[in-house]
C-alpha positions in Angstrom: 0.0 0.0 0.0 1.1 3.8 -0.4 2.6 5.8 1.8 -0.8 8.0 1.7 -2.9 5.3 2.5 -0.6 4.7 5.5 -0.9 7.5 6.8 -4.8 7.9 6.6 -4.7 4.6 8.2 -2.6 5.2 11.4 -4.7 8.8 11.3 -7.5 7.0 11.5 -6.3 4.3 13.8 -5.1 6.6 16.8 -8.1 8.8 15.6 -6.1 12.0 18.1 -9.5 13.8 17.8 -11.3 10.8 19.3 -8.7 11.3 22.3 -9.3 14.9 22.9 -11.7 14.7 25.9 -8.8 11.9 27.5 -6.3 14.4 27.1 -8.3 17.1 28.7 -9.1 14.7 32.1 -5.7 13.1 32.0 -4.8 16.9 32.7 -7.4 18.0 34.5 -8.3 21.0 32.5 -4.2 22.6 33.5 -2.6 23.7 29.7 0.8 23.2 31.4 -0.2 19.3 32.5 -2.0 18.9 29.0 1.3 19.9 26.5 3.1 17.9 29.5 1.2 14.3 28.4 0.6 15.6 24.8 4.6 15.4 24.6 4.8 12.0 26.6 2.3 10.5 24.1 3.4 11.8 21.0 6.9 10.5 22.0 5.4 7.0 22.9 3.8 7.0 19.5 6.8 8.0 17.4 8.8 5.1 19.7 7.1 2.2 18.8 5.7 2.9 15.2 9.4 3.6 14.4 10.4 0.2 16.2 7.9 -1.4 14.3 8.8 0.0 11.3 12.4 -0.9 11.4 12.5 -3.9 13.4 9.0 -5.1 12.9 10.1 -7.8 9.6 12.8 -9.2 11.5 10.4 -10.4 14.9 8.2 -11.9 12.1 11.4 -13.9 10.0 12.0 -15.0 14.1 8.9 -16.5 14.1 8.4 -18.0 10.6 5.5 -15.5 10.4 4.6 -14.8 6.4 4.4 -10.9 5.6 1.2 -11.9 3.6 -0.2 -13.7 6.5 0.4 -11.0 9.0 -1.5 -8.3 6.8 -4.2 -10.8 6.8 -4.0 -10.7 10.6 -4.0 -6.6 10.5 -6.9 -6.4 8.4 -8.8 -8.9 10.8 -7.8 -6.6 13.9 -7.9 -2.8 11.8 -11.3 -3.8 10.5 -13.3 -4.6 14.2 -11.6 -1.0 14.8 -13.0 1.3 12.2 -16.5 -0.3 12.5 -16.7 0.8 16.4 -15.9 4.3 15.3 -18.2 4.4 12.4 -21.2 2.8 15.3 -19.5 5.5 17.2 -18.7 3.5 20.0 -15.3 3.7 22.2 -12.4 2.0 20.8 -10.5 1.4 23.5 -10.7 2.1 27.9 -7.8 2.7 29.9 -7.3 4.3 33.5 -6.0 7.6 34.0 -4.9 7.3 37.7 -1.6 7.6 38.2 0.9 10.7 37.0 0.5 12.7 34.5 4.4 11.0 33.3 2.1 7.3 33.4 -0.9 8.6 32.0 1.0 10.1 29.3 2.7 7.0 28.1 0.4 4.6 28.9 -2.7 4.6 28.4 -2.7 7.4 26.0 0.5 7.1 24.4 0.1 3.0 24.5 -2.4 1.8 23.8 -4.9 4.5 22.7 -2.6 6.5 20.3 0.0 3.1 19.0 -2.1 0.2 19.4 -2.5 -3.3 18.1 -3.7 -1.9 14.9 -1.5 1.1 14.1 1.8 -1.2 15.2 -0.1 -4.2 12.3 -0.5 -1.4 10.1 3.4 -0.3 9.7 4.4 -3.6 10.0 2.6 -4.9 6.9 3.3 -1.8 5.3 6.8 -1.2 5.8 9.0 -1.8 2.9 11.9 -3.8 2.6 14.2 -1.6 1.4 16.2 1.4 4.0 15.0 4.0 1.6 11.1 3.0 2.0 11.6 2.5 5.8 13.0 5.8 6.1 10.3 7.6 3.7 7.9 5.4 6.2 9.3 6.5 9.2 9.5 10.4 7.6 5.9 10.0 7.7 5.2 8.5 11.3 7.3 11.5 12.6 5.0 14.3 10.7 2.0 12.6 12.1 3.8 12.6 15.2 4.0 16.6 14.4 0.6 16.6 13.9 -1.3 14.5 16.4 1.2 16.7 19.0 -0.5 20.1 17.7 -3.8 18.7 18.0 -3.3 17.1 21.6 -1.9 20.7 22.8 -5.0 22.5 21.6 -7.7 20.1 22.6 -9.5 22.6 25.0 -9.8 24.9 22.5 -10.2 22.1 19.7 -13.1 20.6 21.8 -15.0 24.0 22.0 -14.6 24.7 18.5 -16.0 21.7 17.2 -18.3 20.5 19.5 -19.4 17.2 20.2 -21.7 16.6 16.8 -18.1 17.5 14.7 -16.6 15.5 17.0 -18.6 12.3 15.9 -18.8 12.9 12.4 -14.8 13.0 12.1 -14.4 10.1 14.1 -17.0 8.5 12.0 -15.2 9.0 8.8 -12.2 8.4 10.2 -14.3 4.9 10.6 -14.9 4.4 7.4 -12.1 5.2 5.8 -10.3 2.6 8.4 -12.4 0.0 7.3 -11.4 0.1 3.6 -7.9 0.4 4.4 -8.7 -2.7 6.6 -10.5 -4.9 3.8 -7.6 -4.0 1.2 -5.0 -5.4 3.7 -7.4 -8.0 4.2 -7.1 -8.9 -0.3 -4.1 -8.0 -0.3 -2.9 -10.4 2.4 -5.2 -13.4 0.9 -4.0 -12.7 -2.6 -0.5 -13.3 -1.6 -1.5 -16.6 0.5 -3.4 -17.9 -2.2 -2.2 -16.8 -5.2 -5.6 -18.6 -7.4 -7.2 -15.3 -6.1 -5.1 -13.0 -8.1 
């Protein structure tokens, strides 16, 4: 798949809009505690996608696990995913007791933001080659960038769009999950069963 489409799909997957009102309790409302976790989060993020990016072929080739058969496996857990947003139900729980430093890498930073499916995603998606790894992991650090600004301003981001905006982009966001699921999902039993081609 493209780098685009790889993008879109860990957009989609850590959905950082979806996340806003976590941020905002995680912090308790203080902008100084809110950048504080943002940054903790965002750092968790870039951490393991990049890990996964780089290192992610070699865990499988330890484990005799097929790249086809482990974009199968994505698909199976990306697609689950983007139906609960699109039924706009909660993806994902986690406790926010604790420090802001815990809160900020975990649960926010892992799971909620690099999860099962975002760390499936770049794994199936990560080329073989240094030069697509590092275009890959060019683009994991702007979304990094990006999910960051968004997780600073959620106060503000939550009063200006309001909680119907707030549904319909993590709706889409759904949606466009799910059809970055089920191509995994062809792509992956294309390359198991080549008759499909």
């Amino acid at each position: 798949m493209s780098l685009i489409n790889t993008a879109v799909g860990l957009l989609a997957i850590s959905s950082p809009i979806g996340l806003l009102p976590v941020v905002v309790q995680a912090g308790r409302g203080n902008p100084v505690r809110i950048r504080r976790i943002s940054r903790l989060a965002v750092l968790t993020f870039l951490c393991a996608l990049i890990a996964a990016c780089w290192w992610g072929q070699a865990l499988l080739d330890l484990f005799g696990i097929t790249l086809e058969a482990f974009r199968v496996a994505g698909g199976l857990i990306l697609l689950p995913i983007g139906l609960r947003l699109i039924d706009g139900r909660e993806v994902s729980h986690g406790s926010l007791d604790g420090t802001e430093d815990s809160a900020g890498v975990v649960p926010i930073g892992l799971p909620l933001l690099a999860g099962p499916g975002a760390i499936s995603l770049v794994v199936a998606d990560a080329p073989s080659a240094w030069q697509g790894k590092a275009a890959l992991s060019a683009v994991i650090g702007l979304l990094a960038i990006i999910i960051y600004l968004l997780l600073i301003a959620s106060m503000p981001l939550r009063q200006a769009l309001g909680e119907l905006q707030e549904k319909v982009i993590s709706r889409l966001m759904g949606l466009l999950l799910s059809a970055i699921a089920v191509q995994m999902l062809v792509s992956g039993l294309r390359g198991c069963f080549p008759v499909l081609a």
